[in-house]
MILUM-42484 format. One record per residue (C-alpha): x, y, z; residue in three letters. Coordinates in steps of 0.1 Angstrom, whole numbers, plus 5000, padded with zeros to 4 digits. Example, Ala and Ser with C-alpha at 12.3 -4.5 7.8 and 13.67 -1.06 7.14 Angstrom:
<sites>
      x      y      z   res
   5123   4955   5078   Ala
   5137   4989   5071   Ser
</sites>
This chain:
<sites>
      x      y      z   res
   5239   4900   8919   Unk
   5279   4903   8913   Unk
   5285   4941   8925   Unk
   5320   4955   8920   Unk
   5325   4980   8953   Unk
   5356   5006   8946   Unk
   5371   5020   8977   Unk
   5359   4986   8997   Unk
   5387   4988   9023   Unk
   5369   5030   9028   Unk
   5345   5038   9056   Unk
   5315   5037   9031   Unk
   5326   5011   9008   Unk
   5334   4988   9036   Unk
   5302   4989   9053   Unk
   5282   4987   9015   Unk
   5303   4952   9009   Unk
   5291   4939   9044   Unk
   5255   4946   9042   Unk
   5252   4935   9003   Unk
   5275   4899   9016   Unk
   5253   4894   9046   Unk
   5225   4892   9021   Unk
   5239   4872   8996   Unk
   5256   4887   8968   Unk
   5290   4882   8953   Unk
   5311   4915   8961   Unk
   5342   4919   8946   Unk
   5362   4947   8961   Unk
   5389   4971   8950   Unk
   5412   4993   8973   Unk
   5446   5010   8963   Unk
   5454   5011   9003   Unk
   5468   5048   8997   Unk
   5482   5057   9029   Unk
   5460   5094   9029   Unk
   5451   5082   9062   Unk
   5462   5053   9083   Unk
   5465   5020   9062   Unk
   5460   5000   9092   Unk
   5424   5013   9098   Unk
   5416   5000   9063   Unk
   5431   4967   9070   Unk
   5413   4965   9104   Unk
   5383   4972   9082   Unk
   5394   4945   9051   Unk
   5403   4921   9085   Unk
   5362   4925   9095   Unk
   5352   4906   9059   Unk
   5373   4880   9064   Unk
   5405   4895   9044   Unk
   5437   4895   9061   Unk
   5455   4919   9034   Unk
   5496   4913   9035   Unk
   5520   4936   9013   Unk
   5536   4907   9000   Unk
   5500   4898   8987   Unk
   5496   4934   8970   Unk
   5486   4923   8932   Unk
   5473   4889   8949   Unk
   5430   4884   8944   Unk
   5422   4873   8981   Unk
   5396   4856   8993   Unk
   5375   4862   9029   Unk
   5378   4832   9048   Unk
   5342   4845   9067   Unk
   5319   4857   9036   Unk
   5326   4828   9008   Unk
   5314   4855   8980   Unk
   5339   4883   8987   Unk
   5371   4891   8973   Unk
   5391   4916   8974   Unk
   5419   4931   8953   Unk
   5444   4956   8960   Unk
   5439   4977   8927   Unk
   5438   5017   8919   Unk
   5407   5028   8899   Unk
   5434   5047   8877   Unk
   5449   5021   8863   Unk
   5431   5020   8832   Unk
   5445   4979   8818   Unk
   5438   4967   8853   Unk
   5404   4978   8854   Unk
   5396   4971   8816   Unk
   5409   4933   8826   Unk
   5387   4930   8860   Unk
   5356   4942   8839   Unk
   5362   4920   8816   Unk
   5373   4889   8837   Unk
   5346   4895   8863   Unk
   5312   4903   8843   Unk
   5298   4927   8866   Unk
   5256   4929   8870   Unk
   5262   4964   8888   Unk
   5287   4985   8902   Unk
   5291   5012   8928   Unk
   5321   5028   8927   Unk
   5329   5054   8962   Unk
   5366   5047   8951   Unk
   5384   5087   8953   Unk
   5406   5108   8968   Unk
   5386   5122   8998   Unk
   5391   5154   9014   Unk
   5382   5190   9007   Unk
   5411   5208   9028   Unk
   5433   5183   9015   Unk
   5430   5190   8978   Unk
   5445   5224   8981   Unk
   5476   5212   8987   Unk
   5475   5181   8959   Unk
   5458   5189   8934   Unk
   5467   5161   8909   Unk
   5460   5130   8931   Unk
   5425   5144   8927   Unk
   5424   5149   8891   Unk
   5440   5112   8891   Unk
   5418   5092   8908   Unk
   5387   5110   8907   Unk
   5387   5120   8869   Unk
   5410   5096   8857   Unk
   5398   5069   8878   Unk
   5362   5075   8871   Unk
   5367   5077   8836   Unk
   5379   5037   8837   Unk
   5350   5027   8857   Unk
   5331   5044   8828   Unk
   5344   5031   8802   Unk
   5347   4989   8821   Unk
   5306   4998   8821   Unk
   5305   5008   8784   Unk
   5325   4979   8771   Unk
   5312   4952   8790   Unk
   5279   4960   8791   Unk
   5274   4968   8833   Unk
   5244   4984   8828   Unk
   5238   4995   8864   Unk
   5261   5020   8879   Unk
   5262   5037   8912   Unk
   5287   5065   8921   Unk
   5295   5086   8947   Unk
   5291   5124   8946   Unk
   5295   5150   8974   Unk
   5273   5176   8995   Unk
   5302   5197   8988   Unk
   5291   5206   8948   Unk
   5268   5229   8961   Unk
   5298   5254   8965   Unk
   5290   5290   8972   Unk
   5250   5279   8969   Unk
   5235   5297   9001   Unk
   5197   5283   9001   Unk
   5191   5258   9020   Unk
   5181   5226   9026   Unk
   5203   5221   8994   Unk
   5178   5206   8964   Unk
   5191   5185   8940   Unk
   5170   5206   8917   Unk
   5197   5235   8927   Unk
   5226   5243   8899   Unk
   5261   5232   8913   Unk
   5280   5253   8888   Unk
   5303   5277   8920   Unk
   5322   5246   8936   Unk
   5348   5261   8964   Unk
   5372   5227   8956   Unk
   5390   5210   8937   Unk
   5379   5184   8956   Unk
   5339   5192   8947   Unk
   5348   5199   8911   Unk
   5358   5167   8906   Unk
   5324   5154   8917   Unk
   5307   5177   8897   Unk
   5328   5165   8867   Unk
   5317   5130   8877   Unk
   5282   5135   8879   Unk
   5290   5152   8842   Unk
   5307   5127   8829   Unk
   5284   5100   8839   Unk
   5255   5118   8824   Unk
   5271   5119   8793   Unk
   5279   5078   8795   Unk
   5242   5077   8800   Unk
   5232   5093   8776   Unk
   5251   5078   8745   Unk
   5256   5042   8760   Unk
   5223   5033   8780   Unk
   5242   5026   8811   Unk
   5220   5030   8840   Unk
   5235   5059   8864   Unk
   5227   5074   8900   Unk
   5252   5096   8916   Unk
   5249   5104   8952   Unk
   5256   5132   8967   Unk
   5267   5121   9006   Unk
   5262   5144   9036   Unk
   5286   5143   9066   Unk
   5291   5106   9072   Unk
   5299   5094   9105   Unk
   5302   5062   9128   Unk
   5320   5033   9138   Unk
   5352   5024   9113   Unk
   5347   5065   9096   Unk
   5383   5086   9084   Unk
   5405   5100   9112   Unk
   5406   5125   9092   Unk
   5368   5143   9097   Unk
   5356   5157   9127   Unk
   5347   5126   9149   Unk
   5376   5112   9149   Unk
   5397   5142   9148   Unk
   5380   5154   9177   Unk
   5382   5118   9196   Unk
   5415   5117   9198   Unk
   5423   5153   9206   Unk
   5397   5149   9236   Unk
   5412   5117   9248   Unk
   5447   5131   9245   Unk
   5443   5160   9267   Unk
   5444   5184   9231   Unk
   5426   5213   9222   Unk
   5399   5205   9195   Unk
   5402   5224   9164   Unk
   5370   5239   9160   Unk
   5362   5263   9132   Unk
   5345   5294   9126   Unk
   5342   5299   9157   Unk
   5319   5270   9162   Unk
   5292   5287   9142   Unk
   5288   5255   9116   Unk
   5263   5229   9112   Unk
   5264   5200   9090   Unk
   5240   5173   9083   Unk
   5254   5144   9102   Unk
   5244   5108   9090   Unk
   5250   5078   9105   Unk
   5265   5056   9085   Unk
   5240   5023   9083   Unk
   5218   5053   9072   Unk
   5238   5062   9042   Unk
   5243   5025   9033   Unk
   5201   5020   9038   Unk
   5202   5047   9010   Unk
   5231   5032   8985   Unk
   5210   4994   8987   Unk
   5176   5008   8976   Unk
   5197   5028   8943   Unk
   5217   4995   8937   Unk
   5185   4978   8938   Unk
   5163   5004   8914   Unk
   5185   5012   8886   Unk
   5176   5049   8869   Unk
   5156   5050   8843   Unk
   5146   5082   8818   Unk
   5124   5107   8836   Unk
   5091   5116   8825   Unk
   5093   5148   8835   Unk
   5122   5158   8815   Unk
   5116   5190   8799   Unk
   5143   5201   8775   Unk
   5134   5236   8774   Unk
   5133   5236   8809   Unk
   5159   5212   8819   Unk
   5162   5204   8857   Unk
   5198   5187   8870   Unk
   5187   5155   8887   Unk
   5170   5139   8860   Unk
   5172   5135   8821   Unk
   5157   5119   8792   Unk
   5187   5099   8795   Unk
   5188   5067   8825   Unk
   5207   5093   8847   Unk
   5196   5105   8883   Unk
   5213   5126   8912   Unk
   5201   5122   8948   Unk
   5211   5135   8980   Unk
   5218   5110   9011   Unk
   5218   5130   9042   Unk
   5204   5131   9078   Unk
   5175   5157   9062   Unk
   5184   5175   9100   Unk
   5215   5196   9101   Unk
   5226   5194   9134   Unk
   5252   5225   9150   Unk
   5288   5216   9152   Unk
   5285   5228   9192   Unk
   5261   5204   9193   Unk
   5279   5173   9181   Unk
   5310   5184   9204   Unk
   5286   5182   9235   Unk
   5275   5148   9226   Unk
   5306   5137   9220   Unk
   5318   5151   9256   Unk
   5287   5134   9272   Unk
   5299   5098   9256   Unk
   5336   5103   9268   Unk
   5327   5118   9295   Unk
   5352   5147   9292   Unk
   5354   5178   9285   Unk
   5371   5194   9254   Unk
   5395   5221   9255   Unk
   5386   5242   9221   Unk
   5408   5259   9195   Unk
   5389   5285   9184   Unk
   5394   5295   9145   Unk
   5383   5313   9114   Unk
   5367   5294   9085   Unk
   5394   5273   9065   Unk
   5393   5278   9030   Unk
   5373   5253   9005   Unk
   5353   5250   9039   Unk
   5314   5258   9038   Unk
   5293   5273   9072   Unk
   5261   5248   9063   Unk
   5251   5220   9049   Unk
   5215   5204   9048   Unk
   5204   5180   9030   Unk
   5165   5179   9008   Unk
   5163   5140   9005   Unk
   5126   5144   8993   Unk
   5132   5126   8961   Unk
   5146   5099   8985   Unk
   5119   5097   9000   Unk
   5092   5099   8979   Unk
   5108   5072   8955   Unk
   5125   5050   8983   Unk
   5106   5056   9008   Unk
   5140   5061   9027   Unk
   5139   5076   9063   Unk
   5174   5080   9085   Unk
   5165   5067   9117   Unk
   5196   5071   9141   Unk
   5198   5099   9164   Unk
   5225   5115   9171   Unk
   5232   5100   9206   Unk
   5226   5066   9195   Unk
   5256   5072   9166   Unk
   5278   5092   9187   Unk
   5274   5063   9213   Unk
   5284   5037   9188   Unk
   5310   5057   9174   Unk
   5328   5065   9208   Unk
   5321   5027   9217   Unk
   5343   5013   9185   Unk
   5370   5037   9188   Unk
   5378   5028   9222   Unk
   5380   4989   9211   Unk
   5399   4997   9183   Unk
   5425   5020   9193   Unk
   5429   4995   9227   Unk
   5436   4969   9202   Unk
   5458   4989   9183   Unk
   5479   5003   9214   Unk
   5484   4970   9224   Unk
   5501   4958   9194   Unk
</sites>
């Protein structure tokens, strides 16, 4: 297949491009390069497929000079002619767009870059499917629309209608909007709704690698509500084991749809919701003490109260996963923490030494 990735120079996206190249389809890929977090962590990411991404090159189509089908362009999912022109230049069979502004904490303090790129943007990836007939469309969602929702493990038969975000109400506007799109164009949609993602090349700005750094640094970690949290950490090649088998099954109408008694993950329309997750929450204390084992340190912790836009759980029901995927996480926490600690002590050696 030709698969557009959005966000390919992200932790998700970037991993997605390398698995679907290693098997043999043509990826193109699309990154603004916002500087939310370090810009040279994407390019070391972009550098890994082959693309050695310059400034001077910013509007520049590149090619990898390791994986002959990838190319990358430096393009934001907001600008609506751009996009309009790469859909219609590039005749997409699918796309999976994880392009967005990332962050829950962060969205308090700007609101519109999330309105921007994930409405906005999203609305351009829409509408590329709906006029050039990409009838297979993947998108990224968030654990975090299940707001102030206290039963758990979070079902995607659960309503999502008390988000505690901006952040998570501009995934639950997606997961809206791309109903709608399936329902009065045909396009074939699947939102996923990802759990805590971690591993090698993930954002300095979650936990791992906030934590990493503090720890090697001698800082106190940050460590909220008192450490009484727990979140369903995935490893990433997990999450990406998840996104292949939905690029590779497109949605289709449900069977079971009952208008009377409508559920949210599935619809008369070609339009399904899933969770990706680890199916295992595992307690934030927990996840510390691993991480101490693999640097062999100990952390000094920063005790705090909950931050707001923050939740004290997340667990994720990945049953419909399962039953229709067959898809079963198998990396334990060691073994990711173990990986994780064992890139970010290459990388950042690399780095210092620059």
């Amino acid at each position: 297949m030709k698969i557009l990735v959005t966000g390919s120079a992200g932790f998700i996206g970037f991993f997605l491009a390398k698995r679907l190249l290693q098997r043999g389809d043509e990826v193109v890929g699309i990154d603004n390069l916002n500087d939310y977090y370090d810009v040279n962590l994407k390019l070391g990411r972009l550098n890994e497929l082959g693309v050695h991404y310059l400034e001077t090159h910013s509007e520049e189509t590149q090619k990898s000079s390791i994986y002959p089908s990838f190319t990358f362009k430096k393009l934001d999912i907001s600008d609506t002619e751009k996009i309009d022109a790469l859909f219609k230049t590039e005749k997409f069979d699918a796309v999976c767009n994880l392009a967005a502004q990332a962050g829950v904490r962060y969205s308090l303090e700007n609101p519109y870059a999330y309105v921007q790129s994930n409405v906005l943007g999203f609305l351009n990836i829409l509408e590329g499917c709906r006029n050039h007939n990409v009838k297979n469309l993947c998108f990224a969602s968030s654990s975090s629309v299940y707001g102030l929702n206290k039963s758990q493990p979070f079902k995607t038969t659960d309503h999502t209608d008390h988000p505690v975000s901006l952040y998570a109400a501009t995934k639950k506007s997606n997961e809206m909007m791309a109903h709608s799109y399936a329902h009065l164009y045909g396009i074939k949609t699947t939102g996923v709704r990802f759990f805590t993602v971690y591993g090698p090349w993930g954002r300095p700005d979650m936990a791992p690698m906030l934590f990493t750094d503090a720890i090697l640094n001698n800082r106190p970690i940050k460590v909220f509500n008192n450490g009484n949290m727990s979140r369903d950490f995935t490893y990433i090649e997990d999450i990406v084991d998840g996104l292949i088998k939905i690029i590779d099954n497109p949605s289709s109408a449900s069977n079971n749809w009952n208008a009377s008694t409508p559920l949210p993950n599935i619809s008369s329309a070609p339009y399904r919701i899933y969770n990706i997750g680890n199916n295992k929450p595992i307690k934030l204390m927990d996840f510390i003490e691993s991480l101490e084992d693999n640097l062999h340190i100990n952390a000094k912790k920063e005790m705090l109260p909950m931050q707001p836009g923050d939740v004290e759980s997340t667990f994720a029901d990945v049953s419909d996963l399962i039953k229709d995927f067959n898809y079963k996480p198998s990396t334990n926490l060691d073994t990711g923490i173990k990986a994780f600690v064992d890139w970010y002590k290459k990388f950042y050696a690399k780095e210092g030494s620059k």
